[in-house]
C-alpha positions in Angstrom: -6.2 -7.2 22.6 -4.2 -9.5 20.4 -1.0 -10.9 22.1 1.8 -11.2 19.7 5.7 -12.9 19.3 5.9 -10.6 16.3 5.2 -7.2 17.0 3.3 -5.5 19.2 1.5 -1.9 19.1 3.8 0.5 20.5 6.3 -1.5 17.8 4.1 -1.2 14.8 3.3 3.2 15.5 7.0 3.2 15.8 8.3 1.0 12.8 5.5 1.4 10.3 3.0 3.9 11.0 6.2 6.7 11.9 6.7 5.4 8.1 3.9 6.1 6.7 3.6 9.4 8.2 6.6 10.4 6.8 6.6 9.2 3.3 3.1 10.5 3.0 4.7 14.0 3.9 7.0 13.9 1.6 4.2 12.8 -0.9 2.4 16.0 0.0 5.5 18.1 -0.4 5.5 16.8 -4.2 2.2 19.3 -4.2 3.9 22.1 -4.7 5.0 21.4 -7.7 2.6 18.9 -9.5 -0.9 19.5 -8.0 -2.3 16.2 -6.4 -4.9 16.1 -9.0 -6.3 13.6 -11.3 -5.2 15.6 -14.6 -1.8 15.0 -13.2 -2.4 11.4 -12.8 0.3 10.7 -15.7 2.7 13.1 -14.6 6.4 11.4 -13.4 9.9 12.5 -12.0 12.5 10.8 -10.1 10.9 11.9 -6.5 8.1 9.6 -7.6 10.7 7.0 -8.8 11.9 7.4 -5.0 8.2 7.3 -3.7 7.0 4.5 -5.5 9.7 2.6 -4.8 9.7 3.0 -0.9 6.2 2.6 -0.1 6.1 -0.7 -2.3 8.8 -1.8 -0.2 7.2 -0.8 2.7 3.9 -2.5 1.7 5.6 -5.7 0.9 7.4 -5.2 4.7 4.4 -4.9 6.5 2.2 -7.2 4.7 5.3 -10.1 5.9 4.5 -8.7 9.2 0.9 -8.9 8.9 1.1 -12.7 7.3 2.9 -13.9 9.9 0.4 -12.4 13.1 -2.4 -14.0 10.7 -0.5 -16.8 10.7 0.1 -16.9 14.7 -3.9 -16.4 15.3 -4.9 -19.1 12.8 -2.8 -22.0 13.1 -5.3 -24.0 11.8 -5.3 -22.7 8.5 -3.3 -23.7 5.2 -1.2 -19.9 5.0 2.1 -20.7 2.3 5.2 -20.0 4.4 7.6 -20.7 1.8 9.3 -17.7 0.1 6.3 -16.1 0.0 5.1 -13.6 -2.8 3.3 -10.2 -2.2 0.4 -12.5 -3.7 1.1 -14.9 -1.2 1.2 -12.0 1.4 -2.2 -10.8 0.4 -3.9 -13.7 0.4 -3.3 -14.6 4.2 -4.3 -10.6 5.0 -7.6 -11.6 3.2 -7.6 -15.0 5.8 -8.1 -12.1 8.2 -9.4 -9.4 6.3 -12.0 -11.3 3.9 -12.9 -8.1 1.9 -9.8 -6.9 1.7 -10.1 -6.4 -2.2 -13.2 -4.1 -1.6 -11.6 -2.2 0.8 -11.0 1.6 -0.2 -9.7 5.0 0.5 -10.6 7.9 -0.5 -8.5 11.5 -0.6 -9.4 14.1 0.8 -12.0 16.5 -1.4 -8.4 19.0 -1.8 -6.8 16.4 -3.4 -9.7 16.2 -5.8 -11.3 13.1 -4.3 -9.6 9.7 -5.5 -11.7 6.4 -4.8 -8.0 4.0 -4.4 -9.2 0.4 -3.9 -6.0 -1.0 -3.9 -6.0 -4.9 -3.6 -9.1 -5.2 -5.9 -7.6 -6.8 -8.7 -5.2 -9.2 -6.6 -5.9 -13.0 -6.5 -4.0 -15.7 -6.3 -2.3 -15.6 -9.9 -2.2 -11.9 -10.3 -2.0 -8.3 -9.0 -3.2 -4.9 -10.0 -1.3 -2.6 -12.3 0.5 0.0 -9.7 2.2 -3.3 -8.3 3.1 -4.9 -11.8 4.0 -1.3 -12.9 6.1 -1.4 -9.2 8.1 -4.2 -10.4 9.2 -2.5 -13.9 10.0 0.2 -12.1 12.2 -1.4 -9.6 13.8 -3.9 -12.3 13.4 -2.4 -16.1 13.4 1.1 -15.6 15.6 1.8 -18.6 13.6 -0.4 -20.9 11.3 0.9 -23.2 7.1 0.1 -22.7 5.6 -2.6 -25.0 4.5 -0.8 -28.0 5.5 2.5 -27.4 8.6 4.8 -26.6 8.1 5.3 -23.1 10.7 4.3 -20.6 9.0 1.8 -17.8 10.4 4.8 -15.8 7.3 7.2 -16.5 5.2 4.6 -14.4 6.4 6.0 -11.7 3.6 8.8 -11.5 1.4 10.6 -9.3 -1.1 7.8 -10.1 0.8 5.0 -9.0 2.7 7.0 -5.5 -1.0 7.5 -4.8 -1.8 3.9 -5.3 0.6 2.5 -3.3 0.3 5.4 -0.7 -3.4 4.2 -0.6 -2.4 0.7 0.2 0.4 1.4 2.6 -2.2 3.6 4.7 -5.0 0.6 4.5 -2.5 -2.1 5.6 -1.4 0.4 8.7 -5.5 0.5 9.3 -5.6 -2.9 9.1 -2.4 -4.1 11.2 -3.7 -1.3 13.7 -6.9 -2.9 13.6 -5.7 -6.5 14.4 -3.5 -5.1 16.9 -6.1 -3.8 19.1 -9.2 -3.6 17.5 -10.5 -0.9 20.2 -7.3 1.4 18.6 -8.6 5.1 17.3 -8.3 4.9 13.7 -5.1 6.4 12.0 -5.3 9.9 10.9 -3.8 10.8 7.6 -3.2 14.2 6.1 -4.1 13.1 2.2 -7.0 10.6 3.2 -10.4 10.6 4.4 -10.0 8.8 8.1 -10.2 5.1 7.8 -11.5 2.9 5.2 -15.1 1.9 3.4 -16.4 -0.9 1.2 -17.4 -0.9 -1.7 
């Protein structure tokens, strides 16, 4: 087992995976109301305002957390320490975690079955959509989409919460993972157990 300065495993079920769990409750909850399906990929509402916005937060949380164990365990190597981006953050994960971008989860076959591979499209100079969309959410919501009379509000959909829900659960797997890599996997109600490659 991994011994940390930063946090350890009792600290991360407590401070991030306690997290998880409850956001991804509150997640299911929205269920009742818009059916976690892919024809309601579009849909939006202020509760996924509120989603989106707190997983992405939490993401960009844990993935600090997770930089600076990577960072701890490989001193040798060139990680940016300075102000770092979620780019930034990502790319020490995948120090660790080389395939992190073909890493996925999947829902569960009630939830009609979604393939999220949520860091594929991150590098170095860019990130995927749900993030970008994340930031025009948090910063432009009023503001009306290029080209179209949309508010930047109406990314925050079931698409997106399911996006960054996807990516919140895969960096808990991973930081569990690196923690003690003899740990059970993490359990979620919305996903399959664990995560594949693709």
């Amino acid at each position: 087992m991994y011994k940390e300065k930063y946090m350890n495993k009792d600290e991360f079920y407590k401070l991030y995976w306690r997290q998880y769990q409850l956001l991804e409750k509150e997640v299911l909850d929205t269920d009742a109301y818009v059916t976690i399906d892919n024809k309601n990929s579009a849909a939006f509402s202020a509760q996924y305002v509120k989603l989106f916005l707190n997983l992405c937060s939490e993401i960009d949380t844990l993935a600090e957390q997770l930089r600076e164990m990577i960072e701890e365990r490989h001193e040798d190597c060139d990680i940016d320490t300075k102000g770092p981006t979620i780019l930034k953050k990502i790319a020490a994960v995948k120090i660790e975690f080389e395939k992190l971008g073909e890493m996925y989860v999947i829902t569960k076959a009630q939830y009609d079955s979604w393939k999220n591979i949520p860091f594929l499209k991150f590098d170095d100079t860019s990130s995927d959509s749900w993030w970008r969309d994340y930031n025009l959410v948090k910063h432009y919501r009023n503001e009306m989409m290029e080209g179209s009379n949309k508010y930047n509000y109406e990314k925050a959909n079931l698409k997106n919460t399911l996006k960054a829900l996807s990516a919140f659960y895969l960096l808990c797997c991973l930081t569990n993972q690196f923690l003690d890599e003899n740990a059970p996997d993490l359990k979620s109600e919305i996903f399959e157990t664990g995560y594949g490659l693709i």
